[in-house]
C-alpha positions as CSV (number, residue, x, y, z in Angstrom):
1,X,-12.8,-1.8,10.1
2,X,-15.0,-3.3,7.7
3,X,-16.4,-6.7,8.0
4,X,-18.7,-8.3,4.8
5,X,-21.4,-9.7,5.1
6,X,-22.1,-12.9,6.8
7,X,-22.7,-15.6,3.9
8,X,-18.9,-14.2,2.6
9,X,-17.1,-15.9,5.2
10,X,-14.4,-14.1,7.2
11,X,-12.5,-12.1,6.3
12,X,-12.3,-8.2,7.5
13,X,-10.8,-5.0,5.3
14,X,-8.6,-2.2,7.5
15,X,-9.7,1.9,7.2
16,X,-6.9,4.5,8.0
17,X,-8.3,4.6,11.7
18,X,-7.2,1.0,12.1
19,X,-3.3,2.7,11.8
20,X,-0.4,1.2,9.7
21,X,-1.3,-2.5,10.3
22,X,2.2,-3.3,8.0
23,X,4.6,-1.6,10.1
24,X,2.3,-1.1,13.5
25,X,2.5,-4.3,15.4
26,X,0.7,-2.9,18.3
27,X,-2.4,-1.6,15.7
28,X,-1.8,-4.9,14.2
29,X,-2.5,-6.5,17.8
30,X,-5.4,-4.4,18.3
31,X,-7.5,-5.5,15.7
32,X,-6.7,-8.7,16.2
33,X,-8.1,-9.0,19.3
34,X,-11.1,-6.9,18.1
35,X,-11.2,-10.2,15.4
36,X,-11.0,-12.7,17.8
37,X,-8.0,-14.2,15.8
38,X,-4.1,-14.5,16.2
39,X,-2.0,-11.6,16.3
40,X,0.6,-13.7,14.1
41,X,-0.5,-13.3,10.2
42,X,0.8,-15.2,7.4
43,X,2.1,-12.3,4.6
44,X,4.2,-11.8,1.9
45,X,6.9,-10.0,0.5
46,X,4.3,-7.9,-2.4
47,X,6.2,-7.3,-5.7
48,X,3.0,-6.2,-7.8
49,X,3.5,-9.8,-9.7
50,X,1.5,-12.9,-9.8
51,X,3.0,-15.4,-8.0
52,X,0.8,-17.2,-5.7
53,X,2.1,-19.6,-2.4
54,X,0.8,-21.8,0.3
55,X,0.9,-20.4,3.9
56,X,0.9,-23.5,6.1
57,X,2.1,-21.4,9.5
58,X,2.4,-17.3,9.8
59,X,5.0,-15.1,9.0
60,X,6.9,-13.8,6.1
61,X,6.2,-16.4,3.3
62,X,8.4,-14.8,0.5
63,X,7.9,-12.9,-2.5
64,X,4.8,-13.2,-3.7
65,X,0.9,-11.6,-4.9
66,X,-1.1,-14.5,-3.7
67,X,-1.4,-16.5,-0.4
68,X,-3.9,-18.8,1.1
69,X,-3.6,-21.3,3.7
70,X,-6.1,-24.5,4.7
71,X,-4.7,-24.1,8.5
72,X,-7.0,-22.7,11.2
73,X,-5.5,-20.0,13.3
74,X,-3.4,-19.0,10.5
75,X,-4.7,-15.5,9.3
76,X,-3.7,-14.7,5.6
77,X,-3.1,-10.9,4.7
78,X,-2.3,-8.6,2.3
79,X,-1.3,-4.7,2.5
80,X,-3.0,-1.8,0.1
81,X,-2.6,1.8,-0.4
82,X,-4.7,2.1,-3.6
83,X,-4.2,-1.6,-5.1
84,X,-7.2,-3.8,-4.2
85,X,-7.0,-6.7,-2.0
86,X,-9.1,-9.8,-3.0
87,X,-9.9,-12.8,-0.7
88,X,-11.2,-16.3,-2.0
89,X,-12.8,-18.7,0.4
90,X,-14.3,-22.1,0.4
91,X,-15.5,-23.8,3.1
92,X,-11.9,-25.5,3.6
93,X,-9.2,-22.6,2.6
94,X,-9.2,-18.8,2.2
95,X,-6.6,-16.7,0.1
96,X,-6.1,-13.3,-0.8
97,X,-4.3,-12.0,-4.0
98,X,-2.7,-8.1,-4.0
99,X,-3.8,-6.4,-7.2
100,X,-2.4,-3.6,-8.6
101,X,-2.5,-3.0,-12.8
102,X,0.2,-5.1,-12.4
103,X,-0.5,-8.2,-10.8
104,X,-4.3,-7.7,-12.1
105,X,-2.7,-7.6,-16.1
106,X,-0.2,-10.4,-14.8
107,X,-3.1,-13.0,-13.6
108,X,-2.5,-13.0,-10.0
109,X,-6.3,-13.0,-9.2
110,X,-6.9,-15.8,-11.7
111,X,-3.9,-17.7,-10.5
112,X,-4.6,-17.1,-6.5
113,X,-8.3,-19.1,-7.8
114,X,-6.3,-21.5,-9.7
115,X,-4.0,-22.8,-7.0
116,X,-6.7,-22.9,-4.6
117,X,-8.4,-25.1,-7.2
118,X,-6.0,-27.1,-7.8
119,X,-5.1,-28.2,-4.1
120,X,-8.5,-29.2,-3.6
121,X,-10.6,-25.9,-2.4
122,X,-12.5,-24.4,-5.1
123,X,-13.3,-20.6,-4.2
124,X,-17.2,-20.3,-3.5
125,X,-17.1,-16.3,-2.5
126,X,-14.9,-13.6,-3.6
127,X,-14.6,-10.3,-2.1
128,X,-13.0,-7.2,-3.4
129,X,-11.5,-4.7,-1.1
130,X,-11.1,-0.8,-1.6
131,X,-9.0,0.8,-4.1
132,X,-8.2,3.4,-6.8
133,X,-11.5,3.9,-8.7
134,X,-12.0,4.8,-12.1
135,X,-13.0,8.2,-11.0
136,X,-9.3,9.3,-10.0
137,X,-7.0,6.0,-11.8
138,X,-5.5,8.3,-14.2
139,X,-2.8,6.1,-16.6
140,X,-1.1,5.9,-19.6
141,X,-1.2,4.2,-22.9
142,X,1.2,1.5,-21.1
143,X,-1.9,0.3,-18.8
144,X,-4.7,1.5,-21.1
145,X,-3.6,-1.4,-23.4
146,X,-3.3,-4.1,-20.6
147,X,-6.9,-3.5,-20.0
148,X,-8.9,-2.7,-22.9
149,X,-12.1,-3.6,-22.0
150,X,-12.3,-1.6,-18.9
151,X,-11.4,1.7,-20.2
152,X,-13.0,4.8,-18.4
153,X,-12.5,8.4,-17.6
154,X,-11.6,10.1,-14.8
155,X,-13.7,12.8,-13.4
156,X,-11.3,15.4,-14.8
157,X,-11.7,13.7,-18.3
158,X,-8.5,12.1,-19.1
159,X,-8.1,8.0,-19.8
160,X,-8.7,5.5,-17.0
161,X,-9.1,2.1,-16.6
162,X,-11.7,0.1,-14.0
163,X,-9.8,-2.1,-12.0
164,X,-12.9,-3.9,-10.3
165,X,-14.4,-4.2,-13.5
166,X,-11.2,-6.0,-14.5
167,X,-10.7,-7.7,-11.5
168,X,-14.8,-8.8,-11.3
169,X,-14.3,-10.7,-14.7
170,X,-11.9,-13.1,-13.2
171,X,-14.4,-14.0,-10.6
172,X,-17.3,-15.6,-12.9
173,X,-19.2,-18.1,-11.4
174,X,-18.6,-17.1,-7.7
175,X,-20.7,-15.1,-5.6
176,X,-18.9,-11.5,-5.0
177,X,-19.0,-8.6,-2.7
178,X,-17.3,-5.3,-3.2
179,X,-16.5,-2.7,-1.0
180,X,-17.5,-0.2,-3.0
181,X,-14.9,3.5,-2.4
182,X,-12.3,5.2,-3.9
183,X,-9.0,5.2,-1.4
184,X,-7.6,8.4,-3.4
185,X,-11.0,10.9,-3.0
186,X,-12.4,9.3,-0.3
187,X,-12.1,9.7,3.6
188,X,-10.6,7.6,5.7
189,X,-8.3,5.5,3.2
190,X,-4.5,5.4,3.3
191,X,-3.5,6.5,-0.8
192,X,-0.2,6.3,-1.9
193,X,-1.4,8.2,-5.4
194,X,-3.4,10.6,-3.4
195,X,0.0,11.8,-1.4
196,X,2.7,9.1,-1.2
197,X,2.0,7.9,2.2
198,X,4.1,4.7,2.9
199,X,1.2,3.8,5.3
200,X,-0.9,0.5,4.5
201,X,-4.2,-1.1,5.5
202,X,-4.3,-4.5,5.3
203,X,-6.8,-7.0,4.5
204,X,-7.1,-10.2,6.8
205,X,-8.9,-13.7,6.1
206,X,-9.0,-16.8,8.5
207,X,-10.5,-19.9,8.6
């Protein structure tokens, strides 16, 4: 488990260790109860787009990228096997968006800060979970020209694109902490690029 620091608010990100907290209600329980918050979560059907909704009680809320809730003991989450998770918080709301190339191209991150906006809560922190680096996110034309100021290499030399450089440019003027690894090369991550596991950590936020 991985907690950010203090002034971000709260909000923890899952490592493999923490088992399949999608499918694993009894992992799910655990860290719960290591959290000091519900077992029951607030989630949403993930279809790599950018709709965004309003959680006001847990449970499936639905197709959707984005989620936040202004209810106390009503944990928002969203799953990740190489896409990066992104929680918003203000002092009266928390929300988390589920960005992949997709939903990051589509505007889900902009449009989970929007809608919290617009009800009321502007963000004041932002953090950005693990994911696919730019070290091992090799892609095609098709993505390299959603994103074309965040072009890189991989370490093997062929195009890339930087996802939390992308994703970090939709976050101006709040106050953001990454966690800063690489789910395919690096230990202790659940990668669905690195070898198709259906497994998922999740990312949790609460007021």
């Amino acid at each position: 488990m991985i907690r950010p620091p203090s002034w971000a608010g709260t909000a923890a990100f899952s490592e493999s260790a923490d088992g399949d907290l999608r499918a694993d209600h009894g992992a799910r329980s655990s860290f719960s109860a290591r959290l000091g918050i519900a077992k029951e979560w607030a989630f949403v059907e993930q279809v790599h787009g950018a709709r965004v909704v309003q959680a006001k009680e847990p449970g499936d809320q639905g197709p959707a990228d984005g989620i936040w809730t202004a209810e106390g003991g009503c944990p928002v989450a969203i799953f990740t096997a190489d896409c990066f998770a992104v929680v918003m918080q203000s002092n009266t709301a928390v929300g988390i968006a589920h960005a992949g190339w997709r939903g990051a191209s589509a505007g889900v991150v902009s449009g989970l800060r929007r809608s919290m906006a617009d009800a009321g809560h502007d963000p004041e922190t932002a953090l950005i979970g693990p994911g696919i680096g730019p070290c091992c996110f090799e892609v095609g034309l098709e993505v390299q020209e959603k994103f074309p100021e965040n072009l890189a290499r991989t370490t093997w030399g062929t195009p890339s694109v930087d996802l939390v450089e992308a994703i970090t440019g939709e976050l101006e003027g709040l106050r953001v902490w990454a966690v800063e690894a690489c789910t395919m090369h690096g230990e202790g991550w659940f990668s669905h690029r690195g070898d198709g596991t259906p497994r998922r950590m999740a990312a949790v936020a609460w007021l």
